[in-house]
TORMAR-990472 format. One record per residue: x, y, z of N, C-alpha, C in turn; chain; residue number from 1. Coordinates in pm, whole numbers, plus 50000, padded with zeros to 5 digits. Layout:
n.X;n.Y;n.Z;ca.X;ca.Y;ca.Z;c.X;c.Y;c.Z;c;k
X;Y;Z;X;Y;Z;X;Y;Z;A;NUM;
...
//
This chain:
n.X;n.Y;n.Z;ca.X;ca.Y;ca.Z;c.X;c.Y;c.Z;c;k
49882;41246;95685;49902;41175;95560;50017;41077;95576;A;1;
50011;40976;95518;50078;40863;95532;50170;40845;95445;A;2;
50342;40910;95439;50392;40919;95303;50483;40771;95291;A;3;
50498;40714;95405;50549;40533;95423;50510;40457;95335;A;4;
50420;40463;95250;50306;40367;95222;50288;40373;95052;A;5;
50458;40354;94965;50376;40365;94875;50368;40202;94773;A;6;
50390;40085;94858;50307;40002;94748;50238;39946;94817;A;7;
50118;39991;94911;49973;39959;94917;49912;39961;94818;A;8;
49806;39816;94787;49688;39854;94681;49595;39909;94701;A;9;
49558;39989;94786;49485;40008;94801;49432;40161;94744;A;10;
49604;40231;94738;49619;40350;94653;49572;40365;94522;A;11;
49510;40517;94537;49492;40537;94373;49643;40570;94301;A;12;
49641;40521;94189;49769;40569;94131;49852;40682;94110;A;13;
49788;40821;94182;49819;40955;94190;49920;40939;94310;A;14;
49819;40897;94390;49896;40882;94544;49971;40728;94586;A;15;
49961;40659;94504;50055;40573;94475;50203;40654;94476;A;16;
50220;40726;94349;50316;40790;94267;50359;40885;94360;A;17;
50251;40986;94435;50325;41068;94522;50363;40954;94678;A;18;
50361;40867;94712;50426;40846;94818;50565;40748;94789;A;19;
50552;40730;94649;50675;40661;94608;50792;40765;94565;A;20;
50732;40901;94573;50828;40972;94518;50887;41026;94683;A;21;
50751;41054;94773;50834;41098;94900;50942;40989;94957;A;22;
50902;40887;94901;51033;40798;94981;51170;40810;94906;A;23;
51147;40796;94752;51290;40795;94649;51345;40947;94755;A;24;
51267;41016;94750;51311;41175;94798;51405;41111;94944;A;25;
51318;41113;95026;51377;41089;95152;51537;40955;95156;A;26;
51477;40880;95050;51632;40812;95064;51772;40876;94968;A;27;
51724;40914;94864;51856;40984;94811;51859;41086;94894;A;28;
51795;41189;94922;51835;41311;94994;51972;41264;95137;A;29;
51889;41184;95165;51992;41139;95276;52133;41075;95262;A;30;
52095;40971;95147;52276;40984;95134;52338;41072;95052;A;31;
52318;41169;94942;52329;41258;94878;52418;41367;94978;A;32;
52309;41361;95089;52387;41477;95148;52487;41436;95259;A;33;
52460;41302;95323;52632;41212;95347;52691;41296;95294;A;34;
52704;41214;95131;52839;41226;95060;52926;41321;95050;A;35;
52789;41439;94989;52834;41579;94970;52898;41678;95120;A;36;
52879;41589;95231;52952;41651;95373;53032;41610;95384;A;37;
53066;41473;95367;53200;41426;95350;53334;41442;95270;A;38;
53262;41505;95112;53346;41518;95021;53378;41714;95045;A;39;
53231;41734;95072;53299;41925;95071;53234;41974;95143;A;40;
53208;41921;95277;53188;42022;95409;53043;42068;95394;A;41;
52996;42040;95282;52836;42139;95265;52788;42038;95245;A;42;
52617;42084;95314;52490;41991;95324;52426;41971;95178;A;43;
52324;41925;95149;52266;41896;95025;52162;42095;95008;A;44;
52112;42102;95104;52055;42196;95081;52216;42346;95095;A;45;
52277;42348;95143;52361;42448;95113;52430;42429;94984;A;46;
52453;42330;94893;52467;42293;94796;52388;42368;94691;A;47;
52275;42313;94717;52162;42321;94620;52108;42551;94650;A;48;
52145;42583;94750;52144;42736;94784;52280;42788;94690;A;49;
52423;42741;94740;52457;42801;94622;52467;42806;94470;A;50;
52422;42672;94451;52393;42640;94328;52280;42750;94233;A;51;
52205;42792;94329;52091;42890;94274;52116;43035;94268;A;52;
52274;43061;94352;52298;43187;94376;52380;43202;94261;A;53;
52505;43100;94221;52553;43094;94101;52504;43116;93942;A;54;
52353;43068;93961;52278;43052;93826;52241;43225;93821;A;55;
52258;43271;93909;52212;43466;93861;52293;43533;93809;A;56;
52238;43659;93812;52325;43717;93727;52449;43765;93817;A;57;
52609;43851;93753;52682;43807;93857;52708;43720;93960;A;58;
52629;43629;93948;52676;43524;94079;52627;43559;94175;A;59;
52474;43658;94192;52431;43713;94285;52243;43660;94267;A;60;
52228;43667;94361;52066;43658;94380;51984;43722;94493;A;61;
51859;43792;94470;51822;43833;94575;51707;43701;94679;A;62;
51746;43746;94807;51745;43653;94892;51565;43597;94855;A;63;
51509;43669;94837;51375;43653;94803;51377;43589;94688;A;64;
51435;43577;94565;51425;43504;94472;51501;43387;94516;A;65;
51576;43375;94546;51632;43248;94642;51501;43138;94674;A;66;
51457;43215;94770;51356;43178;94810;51261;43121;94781;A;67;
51207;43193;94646;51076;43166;94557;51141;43014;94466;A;68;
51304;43023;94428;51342;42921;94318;51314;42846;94357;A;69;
51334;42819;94509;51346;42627;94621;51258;42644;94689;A;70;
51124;42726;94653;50988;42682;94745;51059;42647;94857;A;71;
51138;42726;94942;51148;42756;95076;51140;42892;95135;A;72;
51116;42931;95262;51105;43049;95315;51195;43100;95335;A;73;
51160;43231;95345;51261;43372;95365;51389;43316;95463;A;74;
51323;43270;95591;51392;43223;95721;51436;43113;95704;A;75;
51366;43018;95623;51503;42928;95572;51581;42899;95473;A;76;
51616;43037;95398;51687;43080;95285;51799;43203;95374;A;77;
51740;43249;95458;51848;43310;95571;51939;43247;95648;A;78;
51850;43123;95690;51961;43054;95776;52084;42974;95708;A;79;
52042;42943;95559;52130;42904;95522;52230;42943;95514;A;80;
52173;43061;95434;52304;43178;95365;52379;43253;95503;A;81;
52357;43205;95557;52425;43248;95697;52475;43175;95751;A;82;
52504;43001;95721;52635;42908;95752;52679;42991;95596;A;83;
52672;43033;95496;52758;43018;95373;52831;43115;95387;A;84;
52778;43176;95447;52854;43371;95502;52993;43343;95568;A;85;
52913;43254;95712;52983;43209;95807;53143;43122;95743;A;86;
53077;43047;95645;53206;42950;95585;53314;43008;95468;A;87;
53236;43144;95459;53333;43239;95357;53283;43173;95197;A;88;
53188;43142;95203;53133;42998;95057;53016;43137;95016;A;89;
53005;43250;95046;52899;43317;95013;52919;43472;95076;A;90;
52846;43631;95028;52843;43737;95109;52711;43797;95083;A;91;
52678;43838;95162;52561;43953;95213;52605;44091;95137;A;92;
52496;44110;95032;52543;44255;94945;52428;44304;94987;A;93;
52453;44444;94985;52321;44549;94961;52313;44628;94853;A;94;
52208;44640;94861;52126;44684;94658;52179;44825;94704;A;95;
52247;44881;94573;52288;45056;94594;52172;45120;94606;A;96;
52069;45085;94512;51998;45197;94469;51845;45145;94566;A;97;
51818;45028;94633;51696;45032;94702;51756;44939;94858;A;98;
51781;44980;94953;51888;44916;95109;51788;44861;95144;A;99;
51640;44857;95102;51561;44719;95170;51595;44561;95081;A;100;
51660;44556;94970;51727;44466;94926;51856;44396;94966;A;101;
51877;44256;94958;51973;44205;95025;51983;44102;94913;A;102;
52104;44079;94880;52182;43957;94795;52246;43863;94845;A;103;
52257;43789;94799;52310;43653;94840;52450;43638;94724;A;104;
52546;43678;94707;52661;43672;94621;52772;43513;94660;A;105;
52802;43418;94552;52818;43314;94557;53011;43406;94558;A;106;
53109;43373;94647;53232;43370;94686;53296;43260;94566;A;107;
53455;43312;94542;53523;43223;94479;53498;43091;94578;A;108;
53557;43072;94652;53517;42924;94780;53416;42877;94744;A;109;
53321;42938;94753;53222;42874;94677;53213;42831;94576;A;110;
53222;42889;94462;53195;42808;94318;53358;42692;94355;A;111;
53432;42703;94424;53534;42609;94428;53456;42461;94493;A;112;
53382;42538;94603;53273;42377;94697;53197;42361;94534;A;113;
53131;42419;94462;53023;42392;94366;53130;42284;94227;A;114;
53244;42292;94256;53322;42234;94112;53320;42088;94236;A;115;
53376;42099;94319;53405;42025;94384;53312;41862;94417;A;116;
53183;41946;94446;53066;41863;94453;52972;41811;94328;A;117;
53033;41866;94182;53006;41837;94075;52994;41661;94097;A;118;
53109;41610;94100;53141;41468;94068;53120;41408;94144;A;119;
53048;41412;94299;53003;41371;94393;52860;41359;94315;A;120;
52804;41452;94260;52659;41452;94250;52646;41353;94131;A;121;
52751;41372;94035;52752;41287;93915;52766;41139;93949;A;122;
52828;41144;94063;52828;40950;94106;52700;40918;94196;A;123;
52655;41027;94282;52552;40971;94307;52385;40891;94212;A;124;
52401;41026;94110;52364;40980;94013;52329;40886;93907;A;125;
52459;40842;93889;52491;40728;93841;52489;40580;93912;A;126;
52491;40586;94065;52503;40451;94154;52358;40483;94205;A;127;
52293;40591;94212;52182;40568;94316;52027;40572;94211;A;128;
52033;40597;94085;51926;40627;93979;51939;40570;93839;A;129;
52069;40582;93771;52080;40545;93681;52119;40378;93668;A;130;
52182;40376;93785;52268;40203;93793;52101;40124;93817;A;131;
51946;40206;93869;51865;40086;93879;51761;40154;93791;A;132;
51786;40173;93684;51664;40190;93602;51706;40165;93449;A;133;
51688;40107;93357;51694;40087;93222;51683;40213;93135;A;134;
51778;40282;93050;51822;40434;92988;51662;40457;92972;A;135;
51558;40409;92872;51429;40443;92840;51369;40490;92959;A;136;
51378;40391;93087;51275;40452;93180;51327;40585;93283;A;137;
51462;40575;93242;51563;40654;93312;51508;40817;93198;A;138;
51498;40815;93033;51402;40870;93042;51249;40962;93069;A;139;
51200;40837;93090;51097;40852;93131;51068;40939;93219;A;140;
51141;40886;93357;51130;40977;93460;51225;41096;93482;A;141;
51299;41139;93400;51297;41243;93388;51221;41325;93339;A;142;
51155;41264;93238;51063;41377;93157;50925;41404;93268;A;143;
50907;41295;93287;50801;41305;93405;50751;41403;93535;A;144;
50947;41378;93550;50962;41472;93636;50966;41652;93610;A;145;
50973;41643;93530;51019;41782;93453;50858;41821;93425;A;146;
50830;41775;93400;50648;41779;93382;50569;41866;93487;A;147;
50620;41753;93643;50530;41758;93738;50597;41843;93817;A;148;
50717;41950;93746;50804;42037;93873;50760;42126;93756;A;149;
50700;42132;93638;50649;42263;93559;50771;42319;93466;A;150;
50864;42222;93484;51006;42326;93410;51005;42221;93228;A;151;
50904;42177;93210;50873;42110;93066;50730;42090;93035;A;152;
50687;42100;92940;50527;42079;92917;50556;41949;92839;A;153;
50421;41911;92928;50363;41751;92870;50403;41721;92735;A;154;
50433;41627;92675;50475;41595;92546;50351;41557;92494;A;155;
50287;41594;92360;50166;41574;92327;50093;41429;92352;A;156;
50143;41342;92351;50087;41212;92368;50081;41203;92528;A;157;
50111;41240;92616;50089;41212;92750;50032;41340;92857;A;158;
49960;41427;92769;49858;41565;92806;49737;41459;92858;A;159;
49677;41510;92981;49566;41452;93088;49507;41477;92972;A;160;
49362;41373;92962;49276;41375;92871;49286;41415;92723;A;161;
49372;41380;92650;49457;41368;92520;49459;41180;92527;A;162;
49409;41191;92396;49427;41040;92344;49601;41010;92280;A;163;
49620;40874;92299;49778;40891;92296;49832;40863;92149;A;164;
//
C-alpha cells in the first residue's frame, strides 16, 4: 500500500483521507518526538506510555491494558517500560493477590518528565496544527478525529447515510 500518495486524483476520498493522515502522522510524530528528547530525555512513544500509566488508577496500569490502550503489543509495551524502569521514570509491581500480573507504576521522575513535557506538547501544538488551520476547521478535525479513533460518536448531522 502506498501511504506517500495522498493528493493523487486518482484516490477515492476514504483513501485520499487515510494517506493524508499517514503523512500528517509521520511528520508531526517526528518532530514531536525531536522536541520531546531534547526537552526531557523521553521519546514520543515513552511519553505517550507514561502518560497512560498515569491515567490509572494509583498511577499504575496493568501491562496488558497498556497494551490494549495504544493498540501496541505486549513486547512493545515491555520494551518500553523497560527504558522507563531503566531511567527510574517508572517500576515493575506485582499483583499481591494473582503473580501472573505485572504493573507498570508511573515514579515521581516520571510524572516530573510528564509536567515537564506538558509545554513542549502544548507548543508543538500550537506551531505544528493550530498555527495552519483556521479555529472552525481546527474544530473540525478534531471532532473528526475523535470519531474515527471511536472516543466520540458521530454528531447527528455527519452519521454515514444520515441526511445532513
Amino acid at each position: 500500500m502506498n501511504t506517500n500518495a495522498p493528493h493523487r486524483d486518482d484516490l477515492d476520498p476514504a483513501t485520499a483521507a487515510l494517506a493524508a493522515l499517514f503523512a500528517a502522522h509521520r511528520s508531526l510524530f517526528a518532530v514531536i518526538d525531536r522536541e520531546l528528547r531534547a526537552a526531557c530525555g523521553v521519546s514520543l512513544a515513552e511519553a505517550d506510555v507514561l502518560a497512560t500509566i498515569s491515567r490509572g488508577p494509583d498511577g499504575r496500569q496493568r501491562m496488558a491494558d497498556i497494551a490494549g490502550h495504544m493498540s501496541v503489543s505486549k513486547s512493545g509495551v515491555t520494551q518500553i517500560v523497560g527504558r522507563l524502569v531503566a531511567a527510574g521514570l517508572a517500576a515493575r509491581e506485582s499483583c499481591a493477590t494473582d503473580r501472573r500480573l505485572v504493573y507498570a507504576a508511573i515514579t515521581t521522575a516520571g510524572r516530573d518528565v510528564l509536567a515537564k513535557g506538558a509545554p513542549v506538547l502544548a507548543a508543538s501544538a500550537s506551531e505544528h496544527i493550530a498555527s495552519r488551520l483556521p479555529d472552525t476547521d481546527l474544530g473540525q478535525l478534531t471532532q473528526a478525529l475523535r470519531t474515527i479513533a471511536g472516543t466520540s460518536p458521530p454528531q447527528a448531522s455527519q452519521r454515514p447515510g444520515q441526511a445532513p
